[in-house]
FIRO-833342 format. One record per atom (N, C-alpha, C): residue in one letter; atom name; x, y, z. Coordinates in steps of 0.02 Angstrom, whole numbers, plus 50000, padded with zeros to 5 digits. Example, Ala and Ser with C-alpha at 12.3 -4.5 7.8 and 13.67 -1.06 7.14 Angstrom:
# FIRO-833342
(A,N,(50660,49716,50390)),
(A,CA,(50615,49775,50390)),
(A,C,(50660,49835,50390)),
(S,N,(50642,49888,50354)),
(S,CA,(50684,49947,50357)),
(S,C,(50645,50002,50394)),
This chain:
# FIRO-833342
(X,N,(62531,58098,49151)),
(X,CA,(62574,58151,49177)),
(X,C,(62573,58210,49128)),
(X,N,(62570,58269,49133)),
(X,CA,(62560,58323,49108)),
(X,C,(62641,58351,49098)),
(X,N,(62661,58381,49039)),
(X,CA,(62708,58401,49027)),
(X,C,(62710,58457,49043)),
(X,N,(62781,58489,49095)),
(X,CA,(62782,58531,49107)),
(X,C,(62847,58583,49091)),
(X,N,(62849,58639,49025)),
(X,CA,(62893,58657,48998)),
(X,C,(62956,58669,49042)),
(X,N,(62938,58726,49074)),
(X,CA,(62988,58778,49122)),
(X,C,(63041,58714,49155)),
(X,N,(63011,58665,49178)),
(X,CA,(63067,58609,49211)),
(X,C,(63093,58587,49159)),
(X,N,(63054,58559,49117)),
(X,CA,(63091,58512,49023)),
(X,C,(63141,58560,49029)),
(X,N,(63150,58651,49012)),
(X,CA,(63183,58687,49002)),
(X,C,(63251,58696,49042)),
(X,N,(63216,58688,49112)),
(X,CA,(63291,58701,49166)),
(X,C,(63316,58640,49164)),
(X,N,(63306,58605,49148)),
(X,CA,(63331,58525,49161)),
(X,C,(63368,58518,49069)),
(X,N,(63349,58535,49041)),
(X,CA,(63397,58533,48987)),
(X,C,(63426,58572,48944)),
(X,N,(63405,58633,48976)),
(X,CA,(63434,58684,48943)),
(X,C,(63486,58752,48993)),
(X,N,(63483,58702,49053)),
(X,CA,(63536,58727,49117)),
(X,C,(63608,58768,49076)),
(X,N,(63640,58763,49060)),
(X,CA,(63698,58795,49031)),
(X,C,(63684,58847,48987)),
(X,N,(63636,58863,48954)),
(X,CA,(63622,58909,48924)),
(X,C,(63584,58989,48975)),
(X,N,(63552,58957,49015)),
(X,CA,(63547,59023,49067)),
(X,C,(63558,59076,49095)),
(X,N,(63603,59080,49058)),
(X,CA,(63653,59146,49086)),
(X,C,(63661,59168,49016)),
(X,N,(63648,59160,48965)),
(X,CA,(63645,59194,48914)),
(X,C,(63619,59266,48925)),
(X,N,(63610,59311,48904)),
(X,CA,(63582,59383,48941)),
(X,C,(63511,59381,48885)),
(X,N,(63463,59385,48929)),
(X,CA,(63385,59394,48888)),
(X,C,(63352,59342,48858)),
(X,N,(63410,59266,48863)),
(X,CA,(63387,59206,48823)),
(X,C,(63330,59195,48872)),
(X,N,(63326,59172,48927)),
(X,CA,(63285,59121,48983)),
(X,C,(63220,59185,48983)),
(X,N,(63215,59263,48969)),
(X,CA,(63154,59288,48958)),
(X,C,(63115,59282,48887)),
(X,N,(63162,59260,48846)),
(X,CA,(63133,59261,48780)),
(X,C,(63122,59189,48759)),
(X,N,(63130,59171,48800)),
(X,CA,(63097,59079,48810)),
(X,C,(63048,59087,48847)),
(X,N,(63045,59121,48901)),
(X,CA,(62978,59117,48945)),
(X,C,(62922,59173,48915)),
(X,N,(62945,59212,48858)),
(X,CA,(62884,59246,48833)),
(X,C,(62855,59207,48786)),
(X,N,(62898,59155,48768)),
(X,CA,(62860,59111,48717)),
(X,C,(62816,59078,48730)),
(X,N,(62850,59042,48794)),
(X,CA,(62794,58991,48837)),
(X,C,(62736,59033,48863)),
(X,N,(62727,59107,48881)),
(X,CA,(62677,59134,48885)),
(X,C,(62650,59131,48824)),
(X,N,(62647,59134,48772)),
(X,CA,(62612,59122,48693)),
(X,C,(62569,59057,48682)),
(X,N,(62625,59028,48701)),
(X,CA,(62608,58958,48693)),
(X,C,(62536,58942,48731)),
(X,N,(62558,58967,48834)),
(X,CA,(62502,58961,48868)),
(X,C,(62420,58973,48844)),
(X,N,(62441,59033,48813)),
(X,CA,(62361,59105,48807)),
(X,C,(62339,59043,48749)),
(X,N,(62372,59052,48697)),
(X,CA,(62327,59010,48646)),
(X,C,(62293,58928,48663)),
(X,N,(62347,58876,48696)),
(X,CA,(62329,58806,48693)),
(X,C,(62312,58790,48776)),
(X,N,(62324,58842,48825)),
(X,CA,(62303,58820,48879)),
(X,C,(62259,58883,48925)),
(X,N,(62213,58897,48884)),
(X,CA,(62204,58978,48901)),
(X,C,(62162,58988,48986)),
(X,N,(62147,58924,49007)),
(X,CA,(62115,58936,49084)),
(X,C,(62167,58929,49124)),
(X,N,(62238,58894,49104)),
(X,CA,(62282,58929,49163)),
(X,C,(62324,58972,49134)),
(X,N,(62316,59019,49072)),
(X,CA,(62329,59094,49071)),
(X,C,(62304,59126,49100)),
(X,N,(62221,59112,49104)),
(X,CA,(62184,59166,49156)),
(X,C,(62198,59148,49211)),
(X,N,(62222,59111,49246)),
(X,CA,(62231,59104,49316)),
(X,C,(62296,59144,49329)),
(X,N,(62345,59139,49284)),
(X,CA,(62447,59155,49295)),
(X,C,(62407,59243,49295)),
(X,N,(62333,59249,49263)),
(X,CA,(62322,59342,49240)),
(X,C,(62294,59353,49314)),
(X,N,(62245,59320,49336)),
(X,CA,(62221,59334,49413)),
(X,C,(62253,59311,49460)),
(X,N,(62312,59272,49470)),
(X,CA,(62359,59311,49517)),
(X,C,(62420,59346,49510)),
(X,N,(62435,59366,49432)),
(X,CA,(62476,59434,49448)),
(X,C,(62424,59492,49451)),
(X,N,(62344,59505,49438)),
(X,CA,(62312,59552,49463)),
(X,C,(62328,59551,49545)),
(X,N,(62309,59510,49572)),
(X,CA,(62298,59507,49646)),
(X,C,(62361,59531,49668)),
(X,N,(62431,59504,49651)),
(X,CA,(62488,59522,49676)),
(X,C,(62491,59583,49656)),
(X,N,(62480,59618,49583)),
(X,CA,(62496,59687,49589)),
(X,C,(62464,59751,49627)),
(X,N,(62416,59714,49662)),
(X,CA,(62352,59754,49704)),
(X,C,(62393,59766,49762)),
(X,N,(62418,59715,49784)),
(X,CA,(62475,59706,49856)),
(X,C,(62510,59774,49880)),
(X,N,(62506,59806,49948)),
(X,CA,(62550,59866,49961)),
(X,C,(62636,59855,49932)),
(X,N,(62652,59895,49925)),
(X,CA,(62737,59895,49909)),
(X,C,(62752,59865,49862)),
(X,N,(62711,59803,49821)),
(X,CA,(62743,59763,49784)),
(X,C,(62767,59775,49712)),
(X,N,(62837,59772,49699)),
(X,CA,(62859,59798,49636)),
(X,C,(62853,59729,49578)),
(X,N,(62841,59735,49539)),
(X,CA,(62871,59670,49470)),
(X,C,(62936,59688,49411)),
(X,N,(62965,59630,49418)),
(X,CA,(63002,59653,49349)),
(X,C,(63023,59554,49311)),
(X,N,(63070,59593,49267)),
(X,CA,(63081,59500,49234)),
(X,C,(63120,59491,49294)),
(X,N,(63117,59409,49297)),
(X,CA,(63147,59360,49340)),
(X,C,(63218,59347,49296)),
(X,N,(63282,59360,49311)),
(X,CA,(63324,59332,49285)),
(X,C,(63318,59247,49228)),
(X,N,(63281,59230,49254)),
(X,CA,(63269,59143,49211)),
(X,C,(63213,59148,49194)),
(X,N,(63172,59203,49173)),
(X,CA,(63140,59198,49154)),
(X,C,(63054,59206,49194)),
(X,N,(63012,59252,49180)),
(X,CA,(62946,59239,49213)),
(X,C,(62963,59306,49249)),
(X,N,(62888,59314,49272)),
(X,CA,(62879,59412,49305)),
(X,C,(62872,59389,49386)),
(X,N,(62933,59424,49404)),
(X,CA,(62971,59418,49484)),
(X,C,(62930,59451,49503)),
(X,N,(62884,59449,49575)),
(X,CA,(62885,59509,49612)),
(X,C,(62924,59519,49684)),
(X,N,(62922,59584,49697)),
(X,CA,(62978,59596,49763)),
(X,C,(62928,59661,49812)),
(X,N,(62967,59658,49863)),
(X,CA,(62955,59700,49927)),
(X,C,(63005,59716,49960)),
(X,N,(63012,59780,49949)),
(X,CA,(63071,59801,50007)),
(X,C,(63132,59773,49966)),
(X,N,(63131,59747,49888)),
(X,CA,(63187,59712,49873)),
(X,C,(63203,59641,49855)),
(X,N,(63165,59608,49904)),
(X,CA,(63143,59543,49930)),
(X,C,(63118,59512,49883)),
(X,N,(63131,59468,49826)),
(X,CA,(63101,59422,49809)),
(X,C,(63038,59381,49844)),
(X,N,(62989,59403,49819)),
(X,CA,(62921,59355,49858)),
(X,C,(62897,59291,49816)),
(X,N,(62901,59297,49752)),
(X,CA,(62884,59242,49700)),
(X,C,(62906,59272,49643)),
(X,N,(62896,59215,49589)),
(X,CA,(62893,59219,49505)),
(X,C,(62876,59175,49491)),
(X,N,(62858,59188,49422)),
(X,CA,(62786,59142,49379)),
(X,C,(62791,59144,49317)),
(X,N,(62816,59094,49303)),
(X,CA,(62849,59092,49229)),
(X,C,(62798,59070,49179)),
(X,N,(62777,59070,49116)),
(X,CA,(62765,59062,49052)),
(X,C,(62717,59030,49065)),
(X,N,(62709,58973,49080)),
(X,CA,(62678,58929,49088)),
(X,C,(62641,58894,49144)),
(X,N,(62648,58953,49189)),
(X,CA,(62617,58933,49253)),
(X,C,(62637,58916,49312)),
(X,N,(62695,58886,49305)),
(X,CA,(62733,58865,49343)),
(X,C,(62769,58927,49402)),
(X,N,(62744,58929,49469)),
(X,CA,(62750,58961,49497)),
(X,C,(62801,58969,49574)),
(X,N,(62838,59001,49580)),
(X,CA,(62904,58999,49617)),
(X,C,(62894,59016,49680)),
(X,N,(62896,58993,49732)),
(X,CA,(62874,59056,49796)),
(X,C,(62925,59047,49840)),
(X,N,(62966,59088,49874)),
(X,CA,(63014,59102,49932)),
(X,C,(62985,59093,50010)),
(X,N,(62973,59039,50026)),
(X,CA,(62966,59056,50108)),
(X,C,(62990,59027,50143)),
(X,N,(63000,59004,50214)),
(X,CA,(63084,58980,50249)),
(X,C,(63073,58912,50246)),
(X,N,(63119,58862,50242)),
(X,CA,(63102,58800,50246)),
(X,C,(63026,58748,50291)),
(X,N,(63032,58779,50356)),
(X,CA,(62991,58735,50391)),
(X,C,(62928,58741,50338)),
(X,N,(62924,58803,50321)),
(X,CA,(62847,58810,50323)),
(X,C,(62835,58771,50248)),
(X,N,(62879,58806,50182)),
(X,CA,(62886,58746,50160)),
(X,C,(62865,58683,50118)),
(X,N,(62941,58653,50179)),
(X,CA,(62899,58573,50201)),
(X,C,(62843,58559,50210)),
(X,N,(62796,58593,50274)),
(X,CA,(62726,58587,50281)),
(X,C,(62700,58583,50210)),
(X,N,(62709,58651,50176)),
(X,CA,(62661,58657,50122)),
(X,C,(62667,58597,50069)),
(X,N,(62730,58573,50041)),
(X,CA,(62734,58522,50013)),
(X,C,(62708,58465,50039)),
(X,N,(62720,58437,50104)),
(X,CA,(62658,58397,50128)),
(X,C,(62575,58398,50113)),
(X,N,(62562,58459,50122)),
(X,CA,(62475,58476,50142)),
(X,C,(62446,58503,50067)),
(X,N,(62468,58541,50018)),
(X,CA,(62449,58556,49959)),
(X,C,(62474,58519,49918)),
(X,N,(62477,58555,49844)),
(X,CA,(62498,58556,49786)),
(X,C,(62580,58567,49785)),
(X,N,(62569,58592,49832)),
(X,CA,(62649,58643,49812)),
(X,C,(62679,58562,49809)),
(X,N,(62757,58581,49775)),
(X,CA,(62808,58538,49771)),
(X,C,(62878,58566,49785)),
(X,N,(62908,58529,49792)),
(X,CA,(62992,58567,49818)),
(X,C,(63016,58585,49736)),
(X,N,(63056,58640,49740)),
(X,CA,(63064,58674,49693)),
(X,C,(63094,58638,49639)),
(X,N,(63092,58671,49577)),
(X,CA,(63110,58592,49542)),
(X,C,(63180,58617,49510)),
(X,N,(63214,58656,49520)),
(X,CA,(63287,58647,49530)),
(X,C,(63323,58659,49604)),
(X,N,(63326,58731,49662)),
(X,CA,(63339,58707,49700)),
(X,C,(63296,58668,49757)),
(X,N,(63324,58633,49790)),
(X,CA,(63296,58567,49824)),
(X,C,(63323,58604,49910)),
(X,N,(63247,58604,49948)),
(X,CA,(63280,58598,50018)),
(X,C,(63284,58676,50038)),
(X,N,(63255,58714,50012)),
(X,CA,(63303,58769,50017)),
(X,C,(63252,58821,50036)),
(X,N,(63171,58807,50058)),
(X,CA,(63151,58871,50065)),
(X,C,(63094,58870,49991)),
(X,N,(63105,58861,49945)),
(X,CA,(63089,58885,49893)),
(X,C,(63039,58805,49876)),
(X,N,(62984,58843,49854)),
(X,CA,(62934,58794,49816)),
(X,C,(62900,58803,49760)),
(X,N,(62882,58762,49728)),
(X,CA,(62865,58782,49648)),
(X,C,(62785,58732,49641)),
(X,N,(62745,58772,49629)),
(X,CA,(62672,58769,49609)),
(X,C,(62659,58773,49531)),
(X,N,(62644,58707,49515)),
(X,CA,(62613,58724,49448)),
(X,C,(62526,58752,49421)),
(X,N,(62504,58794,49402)),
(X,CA,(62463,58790,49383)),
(X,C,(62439,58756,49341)),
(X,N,(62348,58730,49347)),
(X,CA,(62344,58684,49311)),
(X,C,(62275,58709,49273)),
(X,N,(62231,58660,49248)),
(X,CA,(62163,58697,49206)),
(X,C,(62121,58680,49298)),
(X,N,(62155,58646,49342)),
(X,CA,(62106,58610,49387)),
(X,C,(62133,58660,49458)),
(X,N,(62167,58702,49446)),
(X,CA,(62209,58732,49508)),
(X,C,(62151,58777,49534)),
(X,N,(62153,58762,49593)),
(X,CA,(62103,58824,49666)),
(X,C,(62145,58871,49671)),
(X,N,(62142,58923,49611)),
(X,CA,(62167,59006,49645)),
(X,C,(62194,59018,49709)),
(X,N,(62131,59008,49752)),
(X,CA,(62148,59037,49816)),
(X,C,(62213,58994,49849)),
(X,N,(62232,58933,49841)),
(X,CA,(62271,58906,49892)),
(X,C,(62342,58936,49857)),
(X,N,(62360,58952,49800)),
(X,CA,(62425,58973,49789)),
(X,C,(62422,59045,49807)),
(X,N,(62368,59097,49808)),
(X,CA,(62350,59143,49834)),
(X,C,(62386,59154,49896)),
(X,N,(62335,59096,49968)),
(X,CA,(62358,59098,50031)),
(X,C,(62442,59077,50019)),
(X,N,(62462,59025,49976)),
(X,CA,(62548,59031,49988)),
(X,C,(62569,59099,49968)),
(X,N,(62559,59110,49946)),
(X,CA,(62606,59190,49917)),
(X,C,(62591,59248,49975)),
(X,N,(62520,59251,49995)),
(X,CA,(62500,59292,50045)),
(X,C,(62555,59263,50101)),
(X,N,(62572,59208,50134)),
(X,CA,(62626,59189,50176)),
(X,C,(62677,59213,50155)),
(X,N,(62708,59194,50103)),
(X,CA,(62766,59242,50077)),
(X,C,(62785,59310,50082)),
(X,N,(62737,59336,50059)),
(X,CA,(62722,59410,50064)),
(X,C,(62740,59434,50128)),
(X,N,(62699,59404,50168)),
(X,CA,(62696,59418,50242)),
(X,C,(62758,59419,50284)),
(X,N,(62792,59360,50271)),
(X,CA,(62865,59341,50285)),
(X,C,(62916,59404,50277)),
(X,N,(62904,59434,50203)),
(X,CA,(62948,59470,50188)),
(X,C,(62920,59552,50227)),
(X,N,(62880,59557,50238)),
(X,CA,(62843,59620,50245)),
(X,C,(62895,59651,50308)),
């Protein structure tokens, strides 16, 4: 099993989150951490925020907990924290499906809700977290 920070983090460091700037200055670390000891899924977290920033309308900024949000129209479409670990907004049914049929997994704090979380890995296919986000995107458009 592969250790995966960003959850170690929300899972035990939940009460501290709301600190103002703590949960980004934890997730710029884990970007440090990434580039140097895991640097093929730094280049991957780098080629799809290229691809997303290519996207019509799409703005980025920090994610409250950490990791570079992007939005449309406002809209939260995803975020992608430090380490790869990647967030995406789209309505439940679909989802479900995706947690069935990919990688994706139900989000690893909220549960049920729409929201799914993709980790990147050294072994991850670009394109399929790609096509999820492109669904996302789309959703919100």
């Amino acid at each position: 099993m592969n250790f995966e920070p960003t959850k170690f983090i929300a899972k035990t460091f939940s009460p501290f989150k709301r600190i103002p700037f703590l949960p980004i200055l934890i997730d710029e670390q884990l970007k440090i951490f990434t580039l140097f000891f895991r640097p093929k899924v730094f280049q991957q977290m780098i080629e799809v925020v290229k691809w997303m920033k290519e996207l019509p309308d799409i703005k980025s900024k920090y994610h409250k907990y950490g990791g570079l949000e992007f939005q449309i129209n406002g809209k939260e479409v995803c975020h992608i924290h430090g380490d790869g670990l990647t967030d995406v907004l789209l309505n439940k049914e679909y989802a479900e499906k995706l947690i069935r049929t990919t990688r994706a997994e139900e989000h690893h704090v909220i549960k049920k809700s729409g929201w799914i979380s993709y980790q990147i890995t050294s072994k991850t296919i670009t394109s399929e977290l790609i096509q999820i986000i492109q669904q996302a995107y789309d959703l919100k458009k």
